[in-house]
N, C-alpha and C positions, 0 to 999 in steps of 0.2 A: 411559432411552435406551440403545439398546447398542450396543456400541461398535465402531467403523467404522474403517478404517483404509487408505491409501494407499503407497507408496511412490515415492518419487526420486531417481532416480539421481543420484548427487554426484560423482565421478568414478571410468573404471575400472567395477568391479563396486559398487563401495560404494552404498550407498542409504543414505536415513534416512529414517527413516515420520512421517507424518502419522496422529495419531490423534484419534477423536472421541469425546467423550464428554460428559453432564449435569453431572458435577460435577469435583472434585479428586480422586474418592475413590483412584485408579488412578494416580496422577501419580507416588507412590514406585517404584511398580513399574513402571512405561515406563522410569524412572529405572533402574533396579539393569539394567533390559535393555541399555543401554547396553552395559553392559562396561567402563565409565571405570574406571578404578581409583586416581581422587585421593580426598583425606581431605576438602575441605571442597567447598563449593560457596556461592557468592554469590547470593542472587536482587540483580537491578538492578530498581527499580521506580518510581515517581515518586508525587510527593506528592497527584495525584488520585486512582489506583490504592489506594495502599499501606492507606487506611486502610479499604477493600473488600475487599480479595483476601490483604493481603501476611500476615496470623499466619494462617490457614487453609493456605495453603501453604507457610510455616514447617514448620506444624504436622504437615503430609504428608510433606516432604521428610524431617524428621529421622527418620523411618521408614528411610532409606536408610543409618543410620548415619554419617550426613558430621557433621562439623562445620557449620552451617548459619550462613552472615553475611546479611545487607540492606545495601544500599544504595539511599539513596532520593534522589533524580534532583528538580531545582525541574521542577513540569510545563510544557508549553507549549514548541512550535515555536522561541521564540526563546533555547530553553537549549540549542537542539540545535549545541552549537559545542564545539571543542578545549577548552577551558578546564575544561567540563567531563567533560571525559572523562579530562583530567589529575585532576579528582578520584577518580575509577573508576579508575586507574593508583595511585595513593597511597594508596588504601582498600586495593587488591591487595596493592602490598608490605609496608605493614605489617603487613597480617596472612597474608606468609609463602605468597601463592600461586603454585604452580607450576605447571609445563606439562600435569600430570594433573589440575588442576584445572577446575570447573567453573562458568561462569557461567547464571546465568535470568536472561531478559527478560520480567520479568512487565508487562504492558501495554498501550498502544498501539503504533504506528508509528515515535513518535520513539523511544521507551526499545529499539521490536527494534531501530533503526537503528543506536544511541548501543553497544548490547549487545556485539550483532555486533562493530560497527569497534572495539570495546574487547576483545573477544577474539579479533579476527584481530591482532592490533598490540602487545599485552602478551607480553612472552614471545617475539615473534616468531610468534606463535598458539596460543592453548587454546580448547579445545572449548568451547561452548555449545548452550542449548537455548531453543526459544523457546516461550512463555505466552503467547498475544495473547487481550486481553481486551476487544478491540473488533473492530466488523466490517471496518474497512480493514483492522486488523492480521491478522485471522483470512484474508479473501479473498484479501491481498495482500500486505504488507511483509513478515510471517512466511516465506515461501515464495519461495524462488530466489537467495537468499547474499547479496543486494546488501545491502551496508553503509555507513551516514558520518553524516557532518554536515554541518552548514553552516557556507559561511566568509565573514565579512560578513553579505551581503546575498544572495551567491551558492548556492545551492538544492546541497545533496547535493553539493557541488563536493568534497571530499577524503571519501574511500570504498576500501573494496575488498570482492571475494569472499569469502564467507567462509561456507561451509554451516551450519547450523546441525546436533544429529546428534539433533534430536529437534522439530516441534512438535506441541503438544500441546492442542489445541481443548477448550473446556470452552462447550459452546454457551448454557450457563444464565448467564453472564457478560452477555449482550448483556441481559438484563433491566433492568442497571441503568446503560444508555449513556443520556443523553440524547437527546429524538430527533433534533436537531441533529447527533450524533457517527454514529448511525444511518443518517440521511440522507446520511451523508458516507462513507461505507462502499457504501450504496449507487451512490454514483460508480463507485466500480471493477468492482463485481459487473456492472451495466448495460454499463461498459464490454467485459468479458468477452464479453459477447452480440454485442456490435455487433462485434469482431476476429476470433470465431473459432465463432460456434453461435448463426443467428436462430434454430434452437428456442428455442435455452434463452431469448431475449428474448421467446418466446411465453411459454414457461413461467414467468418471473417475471410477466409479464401477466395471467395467469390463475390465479396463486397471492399476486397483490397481497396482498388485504387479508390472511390470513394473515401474512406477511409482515409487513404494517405490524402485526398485532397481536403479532409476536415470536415465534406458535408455535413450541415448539421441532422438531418434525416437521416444517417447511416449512425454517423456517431453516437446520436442520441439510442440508436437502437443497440448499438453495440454496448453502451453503458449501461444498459436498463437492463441488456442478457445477463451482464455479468456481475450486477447487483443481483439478481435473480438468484446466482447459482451461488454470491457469498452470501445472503440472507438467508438462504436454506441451508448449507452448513453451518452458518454462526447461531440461528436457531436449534437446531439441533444440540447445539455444545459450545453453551456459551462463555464458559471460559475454559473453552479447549482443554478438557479432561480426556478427549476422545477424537470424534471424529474431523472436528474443526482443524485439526494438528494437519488435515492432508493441504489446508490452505500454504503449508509452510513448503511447498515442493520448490528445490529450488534454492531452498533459503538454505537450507546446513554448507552446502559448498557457497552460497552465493556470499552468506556474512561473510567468513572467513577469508573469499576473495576481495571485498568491498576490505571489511579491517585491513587486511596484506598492504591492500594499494593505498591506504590511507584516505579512502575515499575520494580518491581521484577517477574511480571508475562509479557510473553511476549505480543509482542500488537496481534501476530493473535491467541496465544491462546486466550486473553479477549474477541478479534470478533466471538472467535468458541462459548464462553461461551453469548455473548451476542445473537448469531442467534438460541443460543437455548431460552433466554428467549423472544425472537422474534416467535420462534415456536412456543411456551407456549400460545402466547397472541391468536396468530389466531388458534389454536385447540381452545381457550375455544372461541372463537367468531363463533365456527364452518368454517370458512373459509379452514382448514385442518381436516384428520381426525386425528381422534389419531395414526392408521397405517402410517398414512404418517409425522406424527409429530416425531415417532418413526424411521423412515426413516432418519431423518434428526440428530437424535442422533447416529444412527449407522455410519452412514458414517460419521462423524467426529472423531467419535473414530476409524473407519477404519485405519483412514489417523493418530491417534497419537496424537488426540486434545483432551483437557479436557472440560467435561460439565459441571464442578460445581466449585465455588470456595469458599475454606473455609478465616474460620479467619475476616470474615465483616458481620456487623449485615446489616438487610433490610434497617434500618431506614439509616445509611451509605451510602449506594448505593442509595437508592432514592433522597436523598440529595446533592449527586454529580452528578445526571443527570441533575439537576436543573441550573448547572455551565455552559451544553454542550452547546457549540456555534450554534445549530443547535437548538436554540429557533427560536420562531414565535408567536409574539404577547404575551409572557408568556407561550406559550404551545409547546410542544416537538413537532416535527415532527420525528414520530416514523415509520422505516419500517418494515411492515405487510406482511408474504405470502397472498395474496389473493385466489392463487391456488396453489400446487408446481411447481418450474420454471416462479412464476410469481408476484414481488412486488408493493406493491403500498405504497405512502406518508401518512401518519395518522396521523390529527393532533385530534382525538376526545380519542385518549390512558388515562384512568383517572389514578389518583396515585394509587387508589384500583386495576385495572386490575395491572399497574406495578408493583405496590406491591407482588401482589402473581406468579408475572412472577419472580421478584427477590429473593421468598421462593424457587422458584421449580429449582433456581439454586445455592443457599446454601448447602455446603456439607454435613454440619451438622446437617439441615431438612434430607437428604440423610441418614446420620445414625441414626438417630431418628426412623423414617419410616422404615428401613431393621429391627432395635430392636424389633420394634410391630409387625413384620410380622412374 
């Protein structure tokens, strides 16, 4: 495959590139491109990664002449908290890291997340680069500085900006996601369509089964569209003062169902279930119609994403949107298709519209309703 590459403006003039490529083989030298001029560099990676990806890219990096460390991360959503990232603090100073030093996030979503907020906050801030080696992390968490953890039960609640000055896509990676992690990658990509380009929700439609078979020529394109369309929001509003906030479609019901379940339901399926009760609100605001509200159900189930979830009462989920960090003044800002392929920030959503946005995605109204019919 050869290799492709973007730029983002970070602040000022500064940018850092997006590059794309088949393998590791080019990762030293994006590396040396940099300009850093620290002696070691950490990869962070976690224990489902590490034993895929993590000596291969050892193996590349020590080409940079760094001193090369790991640190490896317990995997899964529920490690993503302070505690451990005081581990990733204590790994840093014993082994002597400084402000020219260098962190990788080789991984998923949680390890960019955990990366990032551990090299914006060590030091007062060191540079980082991010390896996503899944397709949420590639279309999505990688791309636009937002960094954290979770505290309790609370989603991404303690975070900050923090650019990353390199990612670095290796699209042969998604070969060995399971398609459950797949599927869940595809939440955000779908999402991309429905916020800001119904082409592009044609074009993943007509590039399906490629797609689901992992082509790397489809995928690559399909990653590169939707980097396109969060580089150009994240530019725009780079720490989400404004219009960056429509990336979050999806997310106000989706946290609050991923918290519910204890994270037992993955996070892009809860976004697939929440941009359905996102379609819900603007059919009945008429902003969609019901064909195209319909639309927006098929193709998710296309791609292997669920529409409903059972096992939580309404009153549940409307009381955990209430937690989402994406208040404003007391009122959610909630995103709205306004047309297909095109969202906007809502802050006039009442608990009545979100209420029966949150019925029409209970499973169990689902079976209710097929019994009467």
């Amino acid at each position: 495959m050869t290799e492709q590459r973007l730029l983002v403006k970070r602040e000022g003039e500064f940018t850092y590139p997006i590059v794309f490529y088949g393998d590791f083989a080019s990762l030293s030298q994006e590396v040396n491109n940099l300009q850093n001029q620290g002696k070691r560099l950490c990869i962070v990676t976690d224990s489902h990664v590490a034993p895929f990806y993590l000596e291969n890219v050892k193996h590349e990096l020590e080409k940079t002449g760094r001193e090369i460390y790991s640190y490896v991360l317990p995997a899964g959503e529920e490690n993503k908290n302070l505690e451990e990232i005081q581990g990733i603090y204590e790994f840093l100073i014993k082994n002597h890291f400084d402000r020219k030093d260098l962190l990788a996030a080789l991984g998923g979503g949680v390890v960019g997340d955990m990366t990032g907020f551990a090299a914006a906050t060590y030091l007062r801030g060191i540079d980082f680069i991010q390896i996503p080696t899944t397709l949420l992390a590639q279309v999505d968490s990688s791309i636009g500085g937002k960094t954290g953890v979770d505290f309790k039960q609370y989603k991404n609640m303690v975070g900050a900006f923090h650019q990353p000055r390199l990612v670095y896509m290796n699209v042969s990676t998604l070969k060995t996601l399971p398609d459950t992690e797949f599927a869940c990658g595809m939440g955000e990509v779908i999402k991309h369509g429905l916020i800001r380009s119904r082409e592009y929700s044609y074009w993943l439609n007509e590039h399906r089964e490629a797609i689901l078979k992992r082509e790397e020529d489809a995928c690559r394109e399909m990653i590169l569209q939707s980097c396109v369309i969060k580089k150009t929001v994240v530019e725009n509003d780079p720490t989400e003062k404004g219009e960056r906030a429509v990336l979050n479609m999806g997310h106000t019901v989706g946290h609050a169902v991923e918290k519910l379940k204890n994270f037992t339901m993955a996070h892009g399926q809860c976004v697939a279930v929440g941009c359905m009760a996102s379609a819900y609100i603007s059919r009945e605001r008429e902003l969609i119609s019901q064909e195209e509200y319909l639309e927006v159900s098929r193709q998710l189930q296309s791609f292997g994403l669920p529409l409903y979830v059972a096992g939580l009462s309404t009153e549940a989920i409307l009381e955990a949107t209430k937690s989402d960090k994406k208040m404003e003044k007391g009122q959610i800002k909630f995103v709205l298709m306004e047309k297909p392929g095109r969202a906007v920030v809502d802050t006039s959503v009442t608990d009545q519209e979100l209420s029966g946005a949150i019925e029409s995605i209970r499973l169990e109204n689902q079976e209710v309703q097929q019994e009467n019919e």
